[in-house]
C-alpha positions as CSV (number, residue, x, y, z in Angstrom):
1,X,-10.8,8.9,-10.0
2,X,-13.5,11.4,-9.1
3,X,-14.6,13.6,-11.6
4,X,-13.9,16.7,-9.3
5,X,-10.3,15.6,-8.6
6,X,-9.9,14.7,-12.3
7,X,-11.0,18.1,-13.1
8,X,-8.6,19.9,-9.9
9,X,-5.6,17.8,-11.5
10,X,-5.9,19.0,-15.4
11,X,-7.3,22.3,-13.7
12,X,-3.2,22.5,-11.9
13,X,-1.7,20.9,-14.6
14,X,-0.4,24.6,-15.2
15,X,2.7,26.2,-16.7
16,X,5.6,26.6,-14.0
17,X,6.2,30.6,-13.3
18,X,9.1,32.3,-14.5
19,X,9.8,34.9,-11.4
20,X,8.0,33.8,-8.5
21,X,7.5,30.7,-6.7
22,X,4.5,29.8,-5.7
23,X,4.6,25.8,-6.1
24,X,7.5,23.0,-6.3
25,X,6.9,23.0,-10.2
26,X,8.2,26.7,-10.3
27,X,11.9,25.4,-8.6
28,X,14.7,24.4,-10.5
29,X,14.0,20.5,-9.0
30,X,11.2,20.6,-11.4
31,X,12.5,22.0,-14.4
32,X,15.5,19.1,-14.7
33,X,13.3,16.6,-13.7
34,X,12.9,13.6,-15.6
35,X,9.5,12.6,-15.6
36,X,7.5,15.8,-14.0
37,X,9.1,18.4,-16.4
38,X,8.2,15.7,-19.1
39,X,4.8,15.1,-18.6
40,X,3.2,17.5,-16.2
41,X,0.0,15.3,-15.6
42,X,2.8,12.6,-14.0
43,X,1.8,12.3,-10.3
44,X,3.6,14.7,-7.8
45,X,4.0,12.4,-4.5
46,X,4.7,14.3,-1.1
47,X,6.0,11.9,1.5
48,X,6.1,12.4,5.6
49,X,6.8,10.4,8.1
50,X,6.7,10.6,12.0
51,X,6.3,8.7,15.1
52,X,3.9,8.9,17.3
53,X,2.5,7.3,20.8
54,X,-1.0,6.0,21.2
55,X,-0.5,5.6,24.7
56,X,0.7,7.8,27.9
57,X,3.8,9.6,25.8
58,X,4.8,10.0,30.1
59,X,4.2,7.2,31.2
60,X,6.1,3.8,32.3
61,X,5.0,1.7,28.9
62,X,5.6,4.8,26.4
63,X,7.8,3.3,23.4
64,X,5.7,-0.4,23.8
65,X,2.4,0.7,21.3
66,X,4.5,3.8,19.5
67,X,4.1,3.6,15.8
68,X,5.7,5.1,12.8
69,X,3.0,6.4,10.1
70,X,4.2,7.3,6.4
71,X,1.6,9.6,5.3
72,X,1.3,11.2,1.1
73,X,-0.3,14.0,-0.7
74,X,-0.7,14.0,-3.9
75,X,0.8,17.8,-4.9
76,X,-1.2,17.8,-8.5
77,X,-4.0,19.2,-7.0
78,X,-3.9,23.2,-6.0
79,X,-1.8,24.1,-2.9
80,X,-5.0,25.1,-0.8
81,X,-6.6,21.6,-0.5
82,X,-2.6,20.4,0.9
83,X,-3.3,21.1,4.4
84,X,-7.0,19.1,4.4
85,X,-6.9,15.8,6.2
86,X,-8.8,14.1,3.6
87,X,-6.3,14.9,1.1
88,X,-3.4,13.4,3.1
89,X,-3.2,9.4,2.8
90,X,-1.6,6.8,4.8
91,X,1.0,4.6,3.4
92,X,2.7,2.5,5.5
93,X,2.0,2.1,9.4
94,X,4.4,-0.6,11.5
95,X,5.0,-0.3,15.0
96,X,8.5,1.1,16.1
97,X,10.0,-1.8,17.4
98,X,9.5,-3.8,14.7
99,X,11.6,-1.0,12.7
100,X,14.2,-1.7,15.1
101,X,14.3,-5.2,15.0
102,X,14.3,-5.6,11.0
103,X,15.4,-2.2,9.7
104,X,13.2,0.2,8.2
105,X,14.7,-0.6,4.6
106,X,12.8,-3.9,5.7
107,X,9.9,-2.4,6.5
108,X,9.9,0.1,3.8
109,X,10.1,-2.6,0.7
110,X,6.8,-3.2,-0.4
111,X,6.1,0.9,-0.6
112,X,8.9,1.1,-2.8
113,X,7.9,-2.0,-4.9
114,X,4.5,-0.1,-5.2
115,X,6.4,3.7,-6.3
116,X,8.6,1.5,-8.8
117,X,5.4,0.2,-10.2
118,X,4.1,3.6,-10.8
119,X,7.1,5.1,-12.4
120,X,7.3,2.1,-14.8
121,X,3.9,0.9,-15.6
122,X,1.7,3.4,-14.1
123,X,-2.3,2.9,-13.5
124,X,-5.0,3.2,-15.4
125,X,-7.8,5.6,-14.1
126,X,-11.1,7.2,-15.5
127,X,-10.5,10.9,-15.7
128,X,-13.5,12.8,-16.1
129,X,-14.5,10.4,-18.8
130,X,-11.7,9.2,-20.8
131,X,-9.6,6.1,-19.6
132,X,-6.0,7.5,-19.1
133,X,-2.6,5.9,-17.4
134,X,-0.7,8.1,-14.9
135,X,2.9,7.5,-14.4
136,X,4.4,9.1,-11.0
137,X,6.8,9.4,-8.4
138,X,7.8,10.8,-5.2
139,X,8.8,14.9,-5.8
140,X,9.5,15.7,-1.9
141,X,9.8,14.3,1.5
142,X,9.4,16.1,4.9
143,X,10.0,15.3,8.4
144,X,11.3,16.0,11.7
145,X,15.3,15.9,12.5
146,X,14.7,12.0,13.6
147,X,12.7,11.1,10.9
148,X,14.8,12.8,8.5
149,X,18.0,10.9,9.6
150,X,16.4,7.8,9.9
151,X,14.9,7.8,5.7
152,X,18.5,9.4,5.0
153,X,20.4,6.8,6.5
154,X,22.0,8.8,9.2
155,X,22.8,8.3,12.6
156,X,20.2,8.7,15.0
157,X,22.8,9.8,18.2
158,X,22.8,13.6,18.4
159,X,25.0,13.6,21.1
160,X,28.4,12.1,19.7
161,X,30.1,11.7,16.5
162,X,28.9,12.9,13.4
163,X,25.3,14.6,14.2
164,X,24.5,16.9,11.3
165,X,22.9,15.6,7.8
166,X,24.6,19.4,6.4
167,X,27.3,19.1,7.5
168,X,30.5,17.1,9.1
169,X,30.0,18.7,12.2
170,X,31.1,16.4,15.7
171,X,28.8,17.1,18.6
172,X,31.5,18.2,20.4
173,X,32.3,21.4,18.6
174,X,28.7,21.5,17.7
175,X,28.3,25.3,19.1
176,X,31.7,26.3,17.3
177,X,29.9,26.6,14.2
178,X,26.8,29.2,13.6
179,X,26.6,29.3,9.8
180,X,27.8,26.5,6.6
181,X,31.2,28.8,6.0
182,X,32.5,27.5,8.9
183,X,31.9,23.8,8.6
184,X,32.8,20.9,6.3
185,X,29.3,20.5,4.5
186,X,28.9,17.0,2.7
187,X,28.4,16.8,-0.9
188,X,27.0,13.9,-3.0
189,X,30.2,12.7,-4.3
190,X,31.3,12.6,-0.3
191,X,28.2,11.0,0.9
192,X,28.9,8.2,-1.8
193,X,32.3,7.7,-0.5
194,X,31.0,7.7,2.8
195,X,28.5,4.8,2.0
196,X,31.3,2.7,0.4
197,X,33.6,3.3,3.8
198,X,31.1,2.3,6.4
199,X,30.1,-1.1,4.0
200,X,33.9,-2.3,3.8
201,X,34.5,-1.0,7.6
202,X,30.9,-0.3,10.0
203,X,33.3,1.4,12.6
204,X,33.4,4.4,10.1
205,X,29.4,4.7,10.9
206,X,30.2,7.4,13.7
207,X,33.0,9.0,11.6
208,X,30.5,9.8,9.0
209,X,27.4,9.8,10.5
210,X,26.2,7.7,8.1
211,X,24.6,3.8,8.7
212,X,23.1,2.7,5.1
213,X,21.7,4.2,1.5
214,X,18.9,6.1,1.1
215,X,15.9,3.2,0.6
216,X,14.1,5.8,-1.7
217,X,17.1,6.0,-3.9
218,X,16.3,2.6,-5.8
219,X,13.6,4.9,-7.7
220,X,14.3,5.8,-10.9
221,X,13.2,9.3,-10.5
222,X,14.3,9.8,-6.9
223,X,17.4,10.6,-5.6
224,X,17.9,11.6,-1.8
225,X,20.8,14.0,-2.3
226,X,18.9,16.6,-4.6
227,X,15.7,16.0,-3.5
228,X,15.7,14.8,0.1
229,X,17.7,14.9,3.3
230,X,18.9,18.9,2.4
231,X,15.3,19.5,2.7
232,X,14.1,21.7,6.1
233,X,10.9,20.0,7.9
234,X,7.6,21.3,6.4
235,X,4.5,20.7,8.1
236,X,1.2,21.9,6.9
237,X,-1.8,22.9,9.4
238,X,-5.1,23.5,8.5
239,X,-6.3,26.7,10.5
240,X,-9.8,27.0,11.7
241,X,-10.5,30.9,11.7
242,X,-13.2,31.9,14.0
């Protein structure tokens, strides 16, 4: 590790903040938190994932070369370097129809045989001078509505059925509903039932609007329901002032 970002990590390595929030480690998440609140050097992973074309998004071939692109930050450095490019990493890159073909919990295995890795056995890095393992894991994840359904295992038809990750909302009573009092919302215990429905009966996959379990939730120190698919999109520009 580079002796500046050794020194930016121990630098953040900061007490959380009693009345205002200014960082994830001042939330509640971080406080009951197995590992972070344990040992606040522990790396803080930020995950995003997205789509994207790198051909004519118009044209008669889009969807051919589109690819889908995890990307990570690691949050133990000081909010103001987030939005940097060369702070934000890329993880995984596979091209979209191969995610269709084999499922993304295909696709995704080796990243989490990696984030396992670093929760149980860490690695071993030079720190501004001393030799020191870091143990770590993933503290958020951010995406767009597709990308959020498709980590959390929901359904990616937003025109029938179940649509909503918040909710058990059908599309067709979809506009009925402008705030949470007036809907069904799911709950943890719900979404397990859910899972064990659709894997003795897949015809309850539009009923719930749920396909398959969370691939991140085989972390120790993950689990989607707290930590993931409630979570709004967050996307962080850099901003060039003139």
């Amino acid at each position: 590790m580079h002796d500046d970002v050794g020194a930016e990590v121990q630098k953040h390595a900061r007490q959380p903040c009693s009345d205002v929030l200014e960082d994830y480690i001042d939330g509640s998440a971080y406080s009951s938190h197995p590992l972070f609140s344990k040992d606040p050097s522990a790396v803080r992973l930020h995950m995003y994932i997205d789509e994207f074309e790198v051909c004519n998004p118009i044209g008669s071939r889009k969807g051919v070369h589109k690819l889908t692109a995890i990307y990570y930050i690691i949050r133990n450095v000081h909010p103001k370097y987030w939005s940097q490019s060369s702070v934000v990493h890329l993880a995984l890159l596979a091209r979209t129809q191969i995610i269709k073909q084999y499922g993304l919990e295909v696709v995704l295995a080796p990243l989490i045989e990696d984030l396992k890795t670093l929760e149980t056995q860490g690695v071993c890095v030079d720190m501004c001078g001393n030799r020191v393992v870091l143990y770590g894991s993933i503290a958020t994840i951010s995406a767009d509505n597709l990308g959020s359904h498709q980590l959390g295992g929901f359904r990616l038809t937003f025109s029938s059925g179940k649509l909503c990750r918040y909710g058990l909302t059908d599309a067709k009573n979809l506009t009925d509903h402008v705030s949470e009092d007036s809907c069904v919302l799911r709950t943890a215990d719900g979404h397990a039932d859910h899972l064990r429905g659709i894997t003795r009966d897949s015809t309850l996959i539009a009923t719930y609007g749920v396909t398959m379990r969370c691939k991140f939730d085989e972390l120790a120190y993950f689990q989607s329901w707290n930590h993931y698919h409630l979570m709004p999109c967050m996307i962080y520009l850099k901003v060039s002032v003139q």
